[in-house]
BAKEDO-395837 format. One record per residue (C-alpha): y, x, z. Coordinates in steps of 0.5 Angstrom, whole numbers, plus 500, padded with zeros to 3 digits. Layout:
BEGIN
YXZ;...
// end
This chain:
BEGIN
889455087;895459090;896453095;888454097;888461098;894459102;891455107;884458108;889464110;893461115;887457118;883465119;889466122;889461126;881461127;883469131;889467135;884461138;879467139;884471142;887465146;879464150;878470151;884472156;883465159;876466161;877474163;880473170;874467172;869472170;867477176;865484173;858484172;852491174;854494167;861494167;862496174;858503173;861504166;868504170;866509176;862514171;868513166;872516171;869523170;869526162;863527160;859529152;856524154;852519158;845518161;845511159;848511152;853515148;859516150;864511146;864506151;865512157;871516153;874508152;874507159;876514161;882514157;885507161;883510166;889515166;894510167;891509174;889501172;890496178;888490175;879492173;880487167;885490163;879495162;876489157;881489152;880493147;872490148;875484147;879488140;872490138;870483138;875480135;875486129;866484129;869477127;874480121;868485118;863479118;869474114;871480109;862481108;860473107;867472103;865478098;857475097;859469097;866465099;872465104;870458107;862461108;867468110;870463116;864460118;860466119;866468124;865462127;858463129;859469131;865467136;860462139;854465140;854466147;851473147;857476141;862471145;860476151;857483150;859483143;867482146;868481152;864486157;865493158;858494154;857499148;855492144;862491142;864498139;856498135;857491132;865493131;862499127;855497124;859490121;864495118;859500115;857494112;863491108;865498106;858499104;858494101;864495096;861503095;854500092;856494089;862494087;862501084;868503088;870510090;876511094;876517098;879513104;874508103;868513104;872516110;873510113;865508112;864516115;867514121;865507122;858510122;860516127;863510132;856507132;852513133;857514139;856507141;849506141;842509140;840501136;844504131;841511128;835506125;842501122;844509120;836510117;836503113;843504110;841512108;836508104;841502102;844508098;838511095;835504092;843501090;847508089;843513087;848517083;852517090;848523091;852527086;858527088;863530094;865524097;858522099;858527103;864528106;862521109;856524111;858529114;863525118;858520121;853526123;859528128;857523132;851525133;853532136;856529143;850525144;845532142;850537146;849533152;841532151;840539150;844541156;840537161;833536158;833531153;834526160;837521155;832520151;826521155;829515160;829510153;822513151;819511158;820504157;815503152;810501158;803499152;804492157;802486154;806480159;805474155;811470160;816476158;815475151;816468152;823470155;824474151;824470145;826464148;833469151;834471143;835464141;839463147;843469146;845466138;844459140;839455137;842453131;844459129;838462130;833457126;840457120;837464120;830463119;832457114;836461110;831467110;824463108;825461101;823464095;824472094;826472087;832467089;835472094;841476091;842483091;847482096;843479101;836484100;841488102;844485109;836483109;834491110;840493114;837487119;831486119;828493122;832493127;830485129;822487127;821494130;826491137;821485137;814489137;817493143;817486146;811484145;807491147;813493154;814489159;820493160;824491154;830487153;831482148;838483147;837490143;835486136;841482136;846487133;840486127;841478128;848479127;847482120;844476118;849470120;853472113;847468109;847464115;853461113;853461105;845457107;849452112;853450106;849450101;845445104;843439100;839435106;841434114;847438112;852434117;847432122;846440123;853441125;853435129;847439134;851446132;857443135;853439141;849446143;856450143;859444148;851445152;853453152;859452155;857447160;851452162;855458163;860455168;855452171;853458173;859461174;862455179;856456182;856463183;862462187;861456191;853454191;854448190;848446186;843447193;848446198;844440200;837444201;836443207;833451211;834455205;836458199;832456193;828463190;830462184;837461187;839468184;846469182;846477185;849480178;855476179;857477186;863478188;863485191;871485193;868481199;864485201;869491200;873488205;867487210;865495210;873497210;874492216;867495219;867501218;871508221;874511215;868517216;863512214;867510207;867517205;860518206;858511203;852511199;846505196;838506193;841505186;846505180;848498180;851497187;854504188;858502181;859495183;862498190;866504188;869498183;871494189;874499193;879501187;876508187;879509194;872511195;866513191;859511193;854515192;846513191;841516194;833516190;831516184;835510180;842514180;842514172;849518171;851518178;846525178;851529174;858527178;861530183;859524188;852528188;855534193;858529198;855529205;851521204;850519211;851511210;847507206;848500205;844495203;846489199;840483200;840476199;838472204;831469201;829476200;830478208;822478209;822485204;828487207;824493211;826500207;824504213;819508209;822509203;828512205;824516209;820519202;827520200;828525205;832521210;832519217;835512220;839513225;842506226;842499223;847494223;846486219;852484217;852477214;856475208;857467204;857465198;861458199;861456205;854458207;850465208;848468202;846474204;845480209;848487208;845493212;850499215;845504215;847511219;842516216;840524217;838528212;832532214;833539214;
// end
């Protein structure tokens, strides 16, 4: 039995370093991409919190930002610690309900699902820190409901997890709900006893930032996410947004979790109703907004599918039938992932899959969110006076983020219009914007007149300038240098 336990640690611990390994390989290959880029430019200026999300991801990059980082994806390692502590927190839960071989298997899958693999532990985005803090408030729940225990650190720890997922993201008030009502169900007599509360009043700290920042500035947070709902049935976005779940998880996984959940009720374990109740709400209620806005997005139900792995896992063990022939098509869609994604970063880079096309780019040839915008940097800085880099300024958030990185903070672009998000609350905001850039790809020129929407932005065009820029060896795109007037 020893000698068991001995090599089930060892193979985890192997398991980890592979994880850690990949990561730091793949980090430099991967450009940043829109959200990385505007969390490092806002991230420089403190702040409660933000207009898009709580702050933690923000206060993160704020603190790294202090030691005057050269190297912008060094800012992924602690996203990358998240990822990996997420996989430990999801082997500790399965190892507890079921054994530490499922424990490993739940890693696993998670580490190989292409959206946990990134978002949930690579880029500079709040799903890393939530799944991080929502898969240890599981585990530590999981100890103080089922196993009656009632260590004080125990409940501080949840106290602060659940702090850390309230500052992370707004998924993760409805996780903080469901496991309220985990309590009431498991562990009612938690409720008489100091210890509840000191980690509820721990966890309610989170919220206080978020609040603070709301109040101060007009509930903008909240408002921003509340007009998402459009009430618009789009039955291609629904489509996609299913088929992106599946995606994101991978298939297999995805049709594992189902599997596991379709048997009979009576046969499911308290263990597993409970991960079934933290989960699902978030997977039904993020899903429904899918089906009636066309402005939703299908990776917010995912830290509910994550939840769901663990029995997953146990499932894919326990299974009788088709058992081998399932990690066969698991192993071969990670290797289909794979090829898929550097595809499409090879391709980002050189163009080589419609090199061959004769006049034009195809439309749906679009690798916009992972250009390289150093490249563009140094067209504007080998073009441009420096009066005109300090004036610089774009029509929205994700290209003054992206610019702003690109110049290393040398010089801070601005947005002019309504689709500036948090850039409307730093300085940038008070600067003298005279040079609006405009970053097109080439098969969207015939909508590239913008003459009469900077006019209702209360802007006169002085000049303009096209600049092309390439993608490989061939002309991707067009940048637009244009000098602007404020009218008085």
């Amino acid at each position: 039995m020893k000698g068991k336990t001995y090599n089930q640690t060892h193979l985890l611990i192997f398991l980890f370093i592979i994880f850690c390994l990949t990561k730091l390989t793949v980090l430099k290959h991967v450009t940043l991409i829109n959200d990385e880029a505007y969390t490092l430019t806002i991230s420089r200026y403190f702040s409660l919190s933000y207009f898009d999300h709580p702050p933690l991801m923000m206060w993160v990059s704020y603190f790294l930002h202090l030691f005057e980082i050269v190297s912008l994806n060094t800012f992924r390692i602690p996203f990358i610690a998240f990822g990996l502590l997420t996989s430990f927190f999801l082997y500790k839960i399965t190892s507890t309900i079921y054994s530490k071989q499922a424990g490993t298997v739940s890693a696993i899958l998670y580490f190989v699902s292409p959206f946990f693999f990134f978002s949930g532990g690579f880029f500079i985005v709040p799903d890393a820190s939530l799944n991080f803090s929502v898969a240890g408030a599981t585990y530590i729940a999981i100890r103080l409901i089922f196993n009656n225990e009632d260590n004080i650190y125990l409940w501080i720890s949840l106290g602060l997890l659940l702090s850390m997922a309230f500052l992370s993201k707004y998924q993760a008030y409805l996780f903080g709900i469901t496991l309220f009502m985990a309590f009431i169900i498991w562990r009612k007599s938690a409720f008489f006893t100091k210890n509840f509360y000191i980690s509820l009043l721990i966890s309610l700290l989170g919220l206080v930032p978020v609040f603070l920042w709301n109040i101060e500035n007009n509930f903008d947070s909240f408002n921003f996410h509340g007009n998402r709902s459009s009430f618009h049935l789009d039955l291609f976005h629904i489509f996609n947004s299913m088929f992106a779940q599946l995606f994101l998880l991978l298939p297999t996984t995805g049709f594992l979790i189902i599997l596991s959940l379709i048997k009979n009720k009576k046969f499911f374990t308290v263990n597993e109703k409970f991960l079934i109740l933290l989960s699902l709400p978030t997977v039904i209620i993020f899903n429904i907004l899918i089906f009636i806005s066309d402005n939703s997005f299908s990776h917010w139900s995912m830290v509910g599918w994550m939840l769901l792995i663990p029995i997953a896992s146990n499932h894919l063990l326990k299974m009788k039938s088709f058992k081998l022939h399932l990690i066969i098509l698991k192993v071969a869609s990670v290797f289909a992932s794979i090829i898929v994604i550097l595809t499409i970063l090879i391709h980002a880079k050189t163009g080589f899959i419609t090199r061959n096309f004769d006049q034009k780019i195809p439309r749906w040839d679009n690798t916009r969110e992972l250009l390289d915008w150093r490249h563009i940097a140094d067209i504007l800085t080998n073009t441009l006076k420096q009066k005109e880099l300090d004036s610089l300024a774009t029509l929205n958030w994700y290209d003054s983020g992206q610019l702003t990185s690109a110049f290393y903070y040398r010089h801070i672009v601005g947005v002019i219009g309504p689709n500036g998000n948090h850039f409307k609350y730093i300085d940038v905001a008070k600067k003298n914007l005279i040079t609006l850039i405009d970053v097109r790809l080439i098969h969207n020129n015939t909508d590239a007149d913008i003459s009469e929407q900077i006019l209702s932005y209360n802007y006169n065009i002085i000049k303009r300038l096209e600049i092309p820029f390439y993608r490989g060896l061939r002309r991707y795109g067009s940048i637009s240098v244009i000098s602007i007037e404020k009218i008085q």
